[in-house]
C-alpha positions as CSV (number, residue, x, y, z in Angstrom):
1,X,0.0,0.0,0.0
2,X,1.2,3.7,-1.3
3,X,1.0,6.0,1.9
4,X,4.2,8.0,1.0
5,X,4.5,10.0,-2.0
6,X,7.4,12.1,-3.0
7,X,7.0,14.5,-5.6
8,X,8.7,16.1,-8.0
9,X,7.4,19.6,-9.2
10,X,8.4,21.0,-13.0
11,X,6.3,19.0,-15.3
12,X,5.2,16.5,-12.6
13,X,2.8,18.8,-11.2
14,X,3.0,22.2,-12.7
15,X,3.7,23.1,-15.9
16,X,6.9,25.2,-16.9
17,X,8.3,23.6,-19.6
18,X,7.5,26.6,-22.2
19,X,9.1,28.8,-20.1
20,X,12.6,26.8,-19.0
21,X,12.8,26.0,-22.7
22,X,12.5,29.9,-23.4
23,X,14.6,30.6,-20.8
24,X,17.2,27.9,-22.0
25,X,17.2,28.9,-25.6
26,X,17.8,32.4,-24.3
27,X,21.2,30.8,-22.3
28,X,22.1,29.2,-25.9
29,X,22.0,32.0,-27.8
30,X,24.4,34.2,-25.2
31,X,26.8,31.8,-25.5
32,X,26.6,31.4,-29.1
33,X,24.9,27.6,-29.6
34,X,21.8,27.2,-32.2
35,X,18.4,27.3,-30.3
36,X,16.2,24.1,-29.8
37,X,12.9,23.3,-31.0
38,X,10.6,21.9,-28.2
39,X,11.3,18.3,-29.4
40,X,15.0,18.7,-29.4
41,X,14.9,20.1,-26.1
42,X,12.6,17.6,-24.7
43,X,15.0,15.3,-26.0
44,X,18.0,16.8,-25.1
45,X,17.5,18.3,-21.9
46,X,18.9,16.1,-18.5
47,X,18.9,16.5,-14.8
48,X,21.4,17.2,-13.2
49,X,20.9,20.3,-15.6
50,X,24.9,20.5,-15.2
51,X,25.4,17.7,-17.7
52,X,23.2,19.5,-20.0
53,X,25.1,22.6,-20.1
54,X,28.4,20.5,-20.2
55,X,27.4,19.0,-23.5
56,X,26.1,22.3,-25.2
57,X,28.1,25.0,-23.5
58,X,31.1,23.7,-22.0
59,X,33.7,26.5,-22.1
60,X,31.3,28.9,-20.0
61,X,31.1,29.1,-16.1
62,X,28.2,27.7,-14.6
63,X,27.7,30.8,-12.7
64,X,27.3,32.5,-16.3
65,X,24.8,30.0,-17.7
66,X,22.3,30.2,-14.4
67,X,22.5,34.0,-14.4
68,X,21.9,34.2,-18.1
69,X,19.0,31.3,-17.1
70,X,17.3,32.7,-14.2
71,X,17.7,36.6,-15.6
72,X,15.1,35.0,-18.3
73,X,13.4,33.0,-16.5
74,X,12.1,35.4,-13.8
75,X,10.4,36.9,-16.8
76,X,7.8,33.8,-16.6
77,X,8.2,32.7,-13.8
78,X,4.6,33.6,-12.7
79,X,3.1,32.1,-15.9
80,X,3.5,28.3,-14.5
81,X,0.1,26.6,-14.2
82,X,-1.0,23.9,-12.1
83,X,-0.7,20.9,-14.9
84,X,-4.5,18.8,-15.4
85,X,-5.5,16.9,-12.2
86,X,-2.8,18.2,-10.4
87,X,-4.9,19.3,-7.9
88,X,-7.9,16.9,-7.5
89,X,-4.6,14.2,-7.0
90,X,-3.4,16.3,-4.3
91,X,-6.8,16.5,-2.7
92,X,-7.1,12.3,-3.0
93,X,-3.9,12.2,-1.4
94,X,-5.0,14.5,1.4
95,X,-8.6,12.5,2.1
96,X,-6.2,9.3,2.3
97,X,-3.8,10.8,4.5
98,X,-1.2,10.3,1.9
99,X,2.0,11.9,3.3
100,X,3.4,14.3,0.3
101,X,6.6,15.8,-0.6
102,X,8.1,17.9,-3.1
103,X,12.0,16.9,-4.6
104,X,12.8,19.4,-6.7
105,X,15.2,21.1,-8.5
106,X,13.3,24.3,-8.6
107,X,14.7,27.4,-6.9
108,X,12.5,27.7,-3.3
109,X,12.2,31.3,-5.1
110,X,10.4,30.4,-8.0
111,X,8.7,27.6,-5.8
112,X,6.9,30.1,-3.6
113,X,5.0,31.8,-6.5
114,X,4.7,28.8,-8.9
115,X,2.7,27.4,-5.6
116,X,0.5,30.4,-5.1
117,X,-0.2,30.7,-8.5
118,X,-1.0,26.7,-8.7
119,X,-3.2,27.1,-5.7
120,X,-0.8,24.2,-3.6
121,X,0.5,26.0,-1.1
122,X,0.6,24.0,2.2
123,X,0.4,20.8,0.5
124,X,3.0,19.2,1.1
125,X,4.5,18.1,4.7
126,X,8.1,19.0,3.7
127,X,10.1,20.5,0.8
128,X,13.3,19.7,-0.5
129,X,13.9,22.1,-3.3
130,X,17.1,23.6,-5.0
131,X,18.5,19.7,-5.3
132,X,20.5,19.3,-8.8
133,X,21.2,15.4,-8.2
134,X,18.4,14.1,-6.5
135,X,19.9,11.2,-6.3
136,X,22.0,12.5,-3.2
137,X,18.9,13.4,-1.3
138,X,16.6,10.3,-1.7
139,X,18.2,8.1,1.3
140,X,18.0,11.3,3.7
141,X,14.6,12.3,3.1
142,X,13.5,8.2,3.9
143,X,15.3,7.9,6.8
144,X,14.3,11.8,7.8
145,X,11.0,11.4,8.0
146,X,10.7,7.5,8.5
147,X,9.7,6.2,5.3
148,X,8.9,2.4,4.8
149,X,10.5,1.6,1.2
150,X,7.8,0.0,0.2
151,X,5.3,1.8,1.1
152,X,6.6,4.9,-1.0
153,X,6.3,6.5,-4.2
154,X,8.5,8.3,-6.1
155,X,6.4,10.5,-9.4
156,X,8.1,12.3,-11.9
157,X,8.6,13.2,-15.2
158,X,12.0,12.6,-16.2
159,X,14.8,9.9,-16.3
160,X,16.7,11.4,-13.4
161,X,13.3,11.3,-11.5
162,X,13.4,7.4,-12.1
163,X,17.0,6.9,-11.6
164,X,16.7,8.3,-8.1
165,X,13.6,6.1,-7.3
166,X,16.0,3.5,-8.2
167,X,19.1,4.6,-5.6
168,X,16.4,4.6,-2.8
169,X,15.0,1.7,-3.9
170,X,11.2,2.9,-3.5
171,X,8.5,2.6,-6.1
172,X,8.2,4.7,-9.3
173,X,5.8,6.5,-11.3
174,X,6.8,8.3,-14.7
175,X,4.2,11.0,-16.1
176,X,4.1,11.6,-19.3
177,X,3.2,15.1,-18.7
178,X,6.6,16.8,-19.0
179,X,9.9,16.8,-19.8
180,X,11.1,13.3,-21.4
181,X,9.7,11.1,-23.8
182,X,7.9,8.2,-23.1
183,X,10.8,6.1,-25.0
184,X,13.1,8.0,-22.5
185,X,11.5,6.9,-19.5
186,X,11.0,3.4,-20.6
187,X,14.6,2.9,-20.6
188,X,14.8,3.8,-16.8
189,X,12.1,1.2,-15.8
190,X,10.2,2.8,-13.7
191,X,7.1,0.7,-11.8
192,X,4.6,2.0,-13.7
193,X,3.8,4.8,-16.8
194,X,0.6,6.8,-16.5
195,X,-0.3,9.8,-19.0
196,X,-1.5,11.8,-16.2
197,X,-2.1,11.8,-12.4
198,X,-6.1,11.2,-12.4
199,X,-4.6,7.8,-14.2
200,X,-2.8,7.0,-11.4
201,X,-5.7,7.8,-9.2
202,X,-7.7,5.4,-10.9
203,X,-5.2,3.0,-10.7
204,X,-4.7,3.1,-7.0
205,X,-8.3,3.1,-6.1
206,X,-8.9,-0.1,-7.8
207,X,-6.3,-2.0,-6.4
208,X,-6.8,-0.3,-2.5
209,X,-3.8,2.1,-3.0
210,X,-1.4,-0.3,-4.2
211,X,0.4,-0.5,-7.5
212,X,-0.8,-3.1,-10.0
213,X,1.5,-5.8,-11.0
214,X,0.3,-5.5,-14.2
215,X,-1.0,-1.8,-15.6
216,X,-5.1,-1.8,-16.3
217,X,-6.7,-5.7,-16.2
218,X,-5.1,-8.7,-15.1
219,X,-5.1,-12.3,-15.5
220,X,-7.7,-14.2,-17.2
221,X,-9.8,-10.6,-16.8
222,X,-7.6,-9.4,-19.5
223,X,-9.7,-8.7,-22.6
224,X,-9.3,-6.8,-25.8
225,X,-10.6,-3.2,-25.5
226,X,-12.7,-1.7,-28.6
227,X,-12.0,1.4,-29.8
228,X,-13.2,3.7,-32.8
229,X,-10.6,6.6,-34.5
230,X,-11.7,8.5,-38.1
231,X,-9.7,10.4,-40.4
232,X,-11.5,13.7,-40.4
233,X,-11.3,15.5,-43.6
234,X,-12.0,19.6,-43.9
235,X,-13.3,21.4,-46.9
236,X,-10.0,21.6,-48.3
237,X,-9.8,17.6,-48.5
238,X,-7.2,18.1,-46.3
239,X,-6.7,15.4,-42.7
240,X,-6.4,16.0,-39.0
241,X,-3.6,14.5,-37.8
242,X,-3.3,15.0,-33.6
243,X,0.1,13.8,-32.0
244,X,0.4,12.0,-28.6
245,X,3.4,10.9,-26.0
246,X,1.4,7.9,-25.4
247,X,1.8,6.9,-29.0
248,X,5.5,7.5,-28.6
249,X,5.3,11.2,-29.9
250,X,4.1,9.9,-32.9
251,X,1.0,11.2,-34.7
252,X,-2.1,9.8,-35.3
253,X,-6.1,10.1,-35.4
254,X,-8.6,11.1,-32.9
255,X,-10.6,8.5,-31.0
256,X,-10.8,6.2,-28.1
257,X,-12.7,3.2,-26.3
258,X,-16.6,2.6,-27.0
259,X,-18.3,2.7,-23.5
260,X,-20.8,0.3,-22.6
261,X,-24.2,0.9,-24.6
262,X,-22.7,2.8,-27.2
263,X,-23.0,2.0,-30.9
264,X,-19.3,2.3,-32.9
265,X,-20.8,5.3,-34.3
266,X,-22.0,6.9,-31.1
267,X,-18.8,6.7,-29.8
268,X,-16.9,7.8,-32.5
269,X,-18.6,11.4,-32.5
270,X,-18.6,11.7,-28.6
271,X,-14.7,11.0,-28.6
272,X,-14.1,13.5,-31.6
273,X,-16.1,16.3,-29.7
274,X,-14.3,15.4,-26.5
275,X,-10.6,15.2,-28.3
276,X,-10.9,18.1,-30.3
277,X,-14.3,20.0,-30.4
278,X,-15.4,19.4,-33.7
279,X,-18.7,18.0,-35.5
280,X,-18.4,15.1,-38.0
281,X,-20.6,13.6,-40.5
282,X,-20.6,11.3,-43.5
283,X,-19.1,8.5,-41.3
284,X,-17.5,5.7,-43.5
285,X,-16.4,1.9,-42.0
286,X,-13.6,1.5,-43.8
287,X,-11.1,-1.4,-41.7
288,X,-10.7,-2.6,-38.5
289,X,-7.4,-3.7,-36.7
290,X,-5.7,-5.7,-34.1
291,X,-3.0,-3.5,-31.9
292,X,-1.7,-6.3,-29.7
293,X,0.9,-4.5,-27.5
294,X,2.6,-2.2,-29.6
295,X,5.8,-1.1,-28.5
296,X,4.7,2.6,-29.8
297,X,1.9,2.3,-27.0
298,X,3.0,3.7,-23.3
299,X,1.8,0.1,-21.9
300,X,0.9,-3.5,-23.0
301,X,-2.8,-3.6,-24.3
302,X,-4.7,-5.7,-27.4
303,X,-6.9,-3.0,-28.8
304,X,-9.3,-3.7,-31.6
305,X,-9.5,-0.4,-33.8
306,X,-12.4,0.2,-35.6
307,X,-11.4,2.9,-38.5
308,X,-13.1,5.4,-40.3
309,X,-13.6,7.8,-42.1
310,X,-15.8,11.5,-42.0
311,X,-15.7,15.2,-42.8
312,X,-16.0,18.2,-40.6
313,X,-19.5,19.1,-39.8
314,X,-19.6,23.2,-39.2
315,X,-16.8,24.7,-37.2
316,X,-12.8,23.2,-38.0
317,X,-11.8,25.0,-35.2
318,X,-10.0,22.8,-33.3
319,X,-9.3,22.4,-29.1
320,X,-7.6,20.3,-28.3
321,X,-8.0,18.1,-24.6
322,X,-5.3,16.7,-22.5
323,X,-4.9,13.5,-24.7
324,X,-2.9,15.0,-27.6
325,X,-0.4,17.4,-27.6
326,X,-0.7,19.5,-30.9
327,X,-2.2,18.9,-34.5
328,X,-2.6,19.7,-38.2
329,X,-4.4,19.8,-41.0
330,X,-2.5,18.2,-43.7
331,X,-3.0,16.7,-47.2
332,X,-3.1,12.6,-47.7
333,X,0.9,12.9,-49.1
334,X,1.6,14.8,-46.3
335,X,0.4,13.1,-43.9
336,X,2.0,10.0,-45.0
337,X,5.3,11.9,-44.9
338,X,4.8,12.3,-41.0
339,X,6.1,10.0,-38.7
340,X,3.3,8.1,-38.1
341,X,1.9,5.3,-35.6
342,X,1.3,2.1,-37.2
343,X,-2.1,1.8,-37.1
344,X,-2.3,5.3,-38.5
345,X,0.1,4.2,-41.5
346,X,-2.2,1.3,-42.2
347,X,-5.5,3.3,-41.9
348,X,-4.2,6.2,-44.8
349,X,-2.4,3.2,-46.9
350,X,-5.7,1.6,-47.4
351,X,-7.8,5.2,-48.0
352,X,-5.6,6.6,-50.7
353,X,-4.8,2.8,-52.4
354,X,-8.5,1.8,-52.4
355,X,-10.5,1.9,-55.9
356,X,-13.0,4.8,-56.3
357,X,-16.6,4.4,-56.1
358,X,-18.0,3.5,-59.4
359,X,-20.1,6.4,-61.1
360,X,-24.1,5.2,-62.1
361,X,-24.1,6.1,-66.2
């Protein structure tokens, strides 16, 4: 059973990963270095940050790099936001007399008003912040405040987040909310993935705050999971393509699981609305598919995808939810430039290769 929880903060719990990246590209270009897009920073970027700035600027005092850093970074500072279900997993934590702690290694500065502004303040039963290798910190903080091993969670975004799990030899839970990639973290092991914290909440509820063995069903409860996903065409016969860390960063379709009740069809316009706000009609079956545990997927499932196509029904304004990270609107060619899931691949092979409907004389 979970009754300790450590936490980290930047991208585990708040959002600031627009603004370091701003603030690091800012860094880069004092010292002369190219600046990153998002995804090269998000692959690039490691804690301890010192390894980072070893790599990319090595000929420049440390003491230069985190002035340039924070003299940029102030400038945001106050723009973090509490990340989705931040907050309600905080509360759970509290009702269960969860003990909570921050491991961090955000300045207690920039703590205090990221906090405020996230509406966490007094959350947590102690802070360690300002910590560059976490690692060195873990075995204090357990035997400071009397941790059982197992009964204690470590949850973070990154690899270093993981690797320190590891050195105290506690539980861990990566998020695929912030920093690294979901291929990152799976090569640090951690005990479980989740895309976001009201995940994990699920999870822990259903198995009386313990970590599952096995992530979602188990044993001879395991069954395949139907789901429903559309290309969605505009005006401009052009395709919505949405792109998701729990499809490995790769891009993809809109859709999800058919809930009990539902007809295919049903479910396919509710999960559209909910993924990205649009209307469809002109729905078209066109294949279905097996996904038996893709190694693209954050976690082992068998998934039976029921694909389709449709066009936008008013509006093509899209909003995106907290399943996918960004989109476009791109033609068939392009979109099969992209680097595409599987299924995804399979779904536009078969529209643009299939024989056009034959025209009555």
């Amino acid at each position: 059973m979970i009754r300790n929880i450590i936490f980290d903060w930047s991208g585990t719990l708040v959002n600031d990963l627009p603004g370091v990246w701003k603030a690091t590209n800012h860094v880069l270009k004092q010292a002369g270095v190219p600046a990153l897009t998002l995804d090269e920073f998000r692959n690039e970027f490691q804690l301890p940050f010192t390894r980072f700035y070893e790599r990319f600027t090595p000929d420049i005092p440390l003491e230069t790099l985190e002035g340039w850093f924070h003299g940029s970074f102030r400038e945001v500072c106050g723009e973090v936001t509490a990340l989705p279900h931040a907050n309600e997993f905080l509360e759970f934590c509290k009702t269960r007399k969860i003990r909570c702690f921050i491991l961090s290694t955000v300045n207690s500065g920039y703590f205090t008003v990221q906090a405020a502004n996230a509406g966490m303040d007094g959350c947590f039963e102690k802070l360690y912040l300002g910590i560059w290798d976490k690692r060195e910190k873990i075995d204090e903080i357990i035997q400071e405040n009397n941790l059982l091993k197992d009964e204690t969670l470590y949850i973070g975004d990154m690899q270093h987040d993981i690797e320190t799990a590891h050195h105290g030899d506690i539980h861990s839970c990566a998020l695929l909310t912030g920093y690294n990639t979901l291929d990152q973290l799976r090569q640090s092991r951690p005990t479980i993935i989740v895309t976001h914290l009201d995940e994990l909440k699920t999870l822990l509820l259903a198995n009386d705050l313990s970590l599952p063995i096995v992530h979602g069903q188990s044993g001879n409860d395991r069954r395949p999971i139907p789901t429903v996903g559309a290309l969605i065409y505009n005006a401009l016969g052009q395709v919505l393509m949405v792109r998701t860390d729990k499809w490995s960063g790769k891009w993809g379709i809109p859709g999800g699981k058919i809930e009990y009740g539902e007809t295919s069809v049903e479910a396919l316009r509710r999960e559209v609305a909910e993924e990205t706000s649009l209307q469809i009609a002109d729905i078209e079956f066109v294949l279905s598919q097996d996904c038996i545990n893709s190694a693209e997927f954050y976690r082992p499932e068998h998934f039976i995808l029921l694909n389709y196509t449709c066009r936008c029904a008013g509006e093509t304004d899209v909003t995106l939810n907290e399943e996918a990270q960004t989109f476009c609107w791109v033609s068939e060619s392009e979109a099969l430039a992209l680097a595409l899931n599987k299924p995804t691949r399979t779904l536009l092979d078969a529209v643009t290769t299939r024989e056009p409907e034959p025209i009555d004389a």
